[in-house]
C-alpha positions in Angstrom: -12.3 27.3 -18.1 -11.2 26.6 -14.5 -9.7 24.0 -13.3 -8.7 21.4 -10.2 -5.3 19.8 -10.6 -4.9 17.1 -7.9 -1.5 16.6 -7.3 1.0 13.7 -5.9 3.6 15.1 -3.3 6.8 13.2 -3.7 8.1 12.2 -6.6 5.7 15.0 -8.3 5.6 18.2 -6.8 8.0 18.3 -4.4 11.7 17.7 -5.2 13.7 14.9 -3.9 14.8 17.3 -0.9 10.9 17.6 -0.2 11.0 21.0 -1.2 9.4 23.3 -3.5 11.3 25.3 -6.3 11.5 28.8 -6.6 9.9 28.9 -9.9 7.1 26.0 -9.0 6.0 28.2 -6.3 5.7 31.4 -9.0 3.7 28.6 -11.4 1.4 28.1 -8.7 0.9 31.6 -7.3 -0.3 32.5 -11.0 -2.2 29.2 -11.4 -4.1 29.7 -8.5 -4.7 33.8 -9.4 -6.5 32.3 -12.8 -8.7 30.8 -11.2 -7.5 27.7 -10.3 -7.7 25.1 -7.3 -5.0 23.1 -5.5 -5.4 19.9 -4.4 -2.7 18.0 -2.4 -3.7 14.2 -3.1 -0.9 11.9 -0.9 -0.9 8.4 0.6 0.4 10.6 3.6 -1.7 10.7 6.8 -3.7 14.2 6.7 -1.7 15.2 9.4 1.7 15.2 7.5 0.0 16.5 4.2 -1.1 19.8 6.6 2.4 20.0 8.2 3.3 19.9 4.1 1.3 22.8 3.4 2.1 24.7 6.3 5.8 24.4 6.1 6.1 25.1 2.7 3.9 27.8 2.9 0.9 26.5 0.2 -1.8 28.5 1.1 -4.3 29.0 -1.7 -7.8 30.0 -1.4 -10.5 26.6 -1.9 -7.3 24.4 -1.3 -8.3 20.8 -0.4 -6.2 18.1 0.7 -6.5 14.4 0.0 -4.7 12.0 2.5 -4.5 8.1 2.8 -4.8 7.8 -0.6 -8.0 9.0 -1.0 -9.3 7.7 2.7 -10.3 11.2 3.6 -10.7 14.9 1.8 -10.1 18.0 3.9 -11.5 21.3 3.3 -8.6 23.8 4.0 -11.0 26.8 3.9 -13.3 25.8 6.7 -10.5 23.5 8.2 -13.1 20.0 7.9 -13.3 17.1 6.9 -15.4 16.2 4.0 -15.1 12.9 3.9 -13.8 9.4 5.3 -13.5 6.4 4.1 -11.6 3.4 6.0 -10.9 -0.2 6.5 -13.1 -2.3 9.2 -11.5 -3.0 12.4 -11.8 -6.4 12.2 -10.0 -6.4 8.4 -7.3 -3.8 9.9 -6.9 -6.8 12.5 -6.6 -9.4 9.4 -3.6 -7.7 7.4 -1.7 -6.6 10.4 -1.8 -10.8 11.8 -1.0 -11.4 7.9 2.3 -9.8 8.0 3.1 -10.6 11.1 3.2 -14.7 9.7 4.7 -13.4 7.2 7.4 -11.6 8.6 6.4 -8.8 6.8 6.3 -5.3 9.1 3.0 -3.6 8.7 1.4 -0.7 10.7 -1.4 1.2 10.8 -3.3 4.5 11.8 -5.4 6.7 14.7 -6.5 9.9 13.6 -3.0 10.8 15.1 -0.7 8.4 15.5 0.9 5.6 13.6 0.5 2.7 15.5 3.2 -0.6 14.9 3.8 -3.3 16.0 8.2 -2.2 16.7 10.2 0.2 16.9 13.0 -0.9 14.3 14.4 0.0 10.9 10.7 0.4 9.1 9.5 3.1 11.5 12.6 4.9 11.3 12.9 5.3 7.3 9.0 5.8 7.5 9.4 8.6 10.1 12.3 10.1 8.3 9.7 12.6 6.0 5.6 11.3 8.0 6.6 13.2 11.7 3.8 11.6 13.7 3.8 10.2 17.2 3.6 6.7 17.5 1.9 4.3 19.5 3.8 0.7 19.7 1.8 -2.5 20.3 2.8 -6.0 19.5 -0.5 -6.3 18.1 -1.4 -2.8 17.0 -5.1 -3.9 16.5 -5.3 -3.6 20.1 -5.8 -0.1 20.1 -7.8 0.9 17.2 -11.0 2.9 18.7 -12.2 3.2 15.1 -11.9 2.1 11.6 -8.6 2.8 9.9 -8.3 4.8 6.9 -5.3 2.0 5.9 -2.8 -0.5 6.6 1.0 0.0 5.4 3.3 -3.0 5.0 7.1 -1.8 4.4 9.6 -4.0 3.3 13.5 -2.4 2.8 15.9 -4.9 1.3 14.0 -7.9 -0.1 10.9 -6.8 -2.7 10.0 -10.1 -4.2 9.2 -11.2 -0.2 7.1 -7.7 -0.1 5.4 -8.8 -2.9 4.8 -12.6 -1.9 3.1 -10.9 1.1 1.0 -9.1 -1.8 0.1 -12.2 -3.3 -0.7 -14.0 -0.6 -3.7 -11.3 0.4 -5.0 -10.8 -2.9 -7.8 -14.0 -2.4 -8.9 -12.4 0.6 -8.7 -8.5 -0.5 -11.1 -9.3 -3.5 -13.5 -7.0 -3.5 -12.8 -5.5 -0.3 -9.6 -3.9 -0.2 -7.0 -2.3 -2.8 -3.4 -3.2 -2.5 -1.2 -1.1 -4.4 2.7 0.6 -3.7 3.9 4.1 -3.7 7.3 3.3 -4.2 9.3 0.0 -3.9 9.4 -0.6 -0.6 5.6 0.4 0.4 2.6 -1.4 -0.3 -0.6 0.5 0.7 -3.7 -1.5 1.6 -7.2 0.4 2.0 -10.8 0.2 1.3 -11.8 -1.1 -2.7 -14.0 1.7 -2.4 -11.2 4.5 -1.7 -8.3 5.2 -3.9 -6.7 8.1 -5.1 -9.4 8.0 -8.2 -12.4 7.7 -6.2 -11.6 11.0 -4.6 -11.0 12.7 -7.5 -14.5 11.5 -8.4 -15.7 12.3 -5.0 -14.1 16.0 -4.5 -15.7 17.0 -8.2 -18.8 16.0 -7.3 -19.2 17.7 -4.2 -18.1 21.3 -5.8 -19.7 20.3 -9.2 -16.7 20.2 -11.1 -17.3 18.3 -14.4 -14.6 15.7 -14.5 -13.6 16.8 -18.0 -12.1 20.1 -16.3 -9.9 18.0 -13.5 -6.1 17.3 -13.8 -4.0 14.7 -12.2 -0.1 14.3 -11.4 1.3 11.6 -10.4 4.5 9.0 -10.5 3.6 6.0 -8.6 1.1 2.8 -8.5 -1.0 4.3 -6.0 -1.4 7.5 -8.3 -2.7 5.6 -11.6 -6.5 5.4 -10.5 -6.2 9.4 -10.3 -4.7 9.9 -13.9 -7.3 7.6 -14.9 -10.1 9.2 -13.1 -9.2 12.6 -14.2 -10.2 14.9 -17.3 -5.9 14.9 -18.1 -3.8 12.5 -16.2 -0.1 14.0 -16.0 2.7 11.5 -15.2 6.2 12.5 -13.8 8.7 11.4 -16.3 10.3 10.1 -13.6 7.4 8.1 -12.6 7.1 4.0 -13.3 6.1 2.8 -16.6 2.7 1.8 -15.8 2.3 5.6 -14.8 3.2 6.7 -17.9 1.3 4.2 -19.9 -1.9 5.4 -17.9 -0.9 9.2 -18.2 -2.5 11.6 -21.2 1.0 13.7 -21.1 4.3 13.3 -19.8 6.4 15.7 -18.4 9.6 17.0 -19.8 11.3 17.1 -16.6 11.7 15.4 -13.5 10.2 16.3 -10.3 13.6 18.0 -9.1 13.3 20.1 -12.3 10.4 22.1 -12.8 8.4 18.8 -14.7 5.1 19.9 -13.4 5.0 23.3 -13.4 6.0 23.3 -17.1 2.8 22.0 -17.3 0.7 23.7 -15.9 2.2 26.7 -17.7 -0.3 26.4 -20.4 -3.1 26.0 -18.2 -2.6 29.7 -17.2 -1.7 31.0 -20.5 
């Protein structure tokens, strides 16, 4: 039986360096030849998950990739988009005015540029693997045209203020938006309605792919909705604990050796 194994970018398949093993890659060329699809699933902008691909060389027929955690879902095939989902203006406008009382840095997103409020340390170690232009605004509200897929608040020495700032929203997220991190220093805040999970849901029912036959790896908060939303949720040994917990297997490895791929081994086999 075929299946679609969603996969998290760092931390899962790619190795610390951002790169992709030699013997991944031959896991993946025979994966895909059995039948398989490939879905890249990131909290990435789209546009950094495509420069992924391209770099790296992923090309795999009826690829899809998944960016903003699960904000929109890209056809690779006939180069669309599938589907978007996003934040309103006016509650993009709320969380970036939040952090800024807060003292909390938090940007946001065009279809092509990051757009923050400074050009400091957070931008730079953001920038450092996501290469898109940005826009600087003290109030990067200002120049939203359209709805955001998400907002991200980064904080890099002091969690426990990061996750005051977490606190503090919860009240006024209920409901409407999901705030969850993808590693220490990066809370993700989107739609309630988007999600890593929801897309896996979404995708599979738009190529009427039972749910039982879907995969998911992951190793972070924002990637437990996906394990849990798939057939077989596959957590990175190297992941967090609540990963694990919310994981069917766990890898043997880490993501810098082989952890997936030795999975997915007997899904060709």
């Amino acid at each position: 039986m075929s299946k679609i194994l969603f996969t998290d970018l760092d931390g899962t398949l790619l190795t610390e360096r951002k790169e992709i093993s030699a013997y991944t890659r031959q896991v993946l060329n025979r994966f895909s030849k059995a039948g398989h699809k490939l879905v890249l699933c990131s909290g990435r902008p789209l546009p950094s998950i495509q420069e992924v691909k391209e770099t790296l060389k992923l090309d795999y027929p009826g690829m899809y990739l998944i960016g903003f955690n699960g904000g929109c879902i890209y056809e690779c095939d006939t180069d669309r988009i599938l589907y978007k989902d996003g934040l309103s203006m006016e509650q993009a406008a709320h969380i970036l005015h939040a952090a800024r009382e807060a003292g909390i840095y938090c940007h946001t997103y065009s279809d092509t540029a990051i757009l923050s409020p400074v050009d400091g340390r957070e931008i730079a170690f953001y920038r450092r693997n996501i290469h898109l232009h940005v826009r600087f605004a003290d109030d990067p509200a200002s120049l939203l045209t359209d709805s955001p897929c998400k907002c991200l608040a980064i904080e890099l020495t002091d969690p426990e203020k990061l996750e005051r700032f977490r606190l503090s929203l919860l009240p006024w997220a209920e409901g409407k938006c999901t705030l969850v991190y993808s590693n220490q220093y990066l809370l993700e805040i989107f739609p309630a309605t988007a999600g890593k999970g929801a897309s896996v849901k979404k995708l599979c029912s738009l190529l009427n792919i039972p749910l039982s036959d879907s995969l998911a790896a992951g190793d972070q908060g924002n990637d437990i909705s996906m394990l849990q939303a798939a057939g077989t949720g596959i957590a990175m040994c190297n992941g967090t604990e609540d990963v694990k917990k919310a994981a069917d297997i766990i890898t043997p490895q880490d993501n810098d050796h082989d952890g997936l791929a030795l999975v997915l081994e007997q899904y060709i086999k």
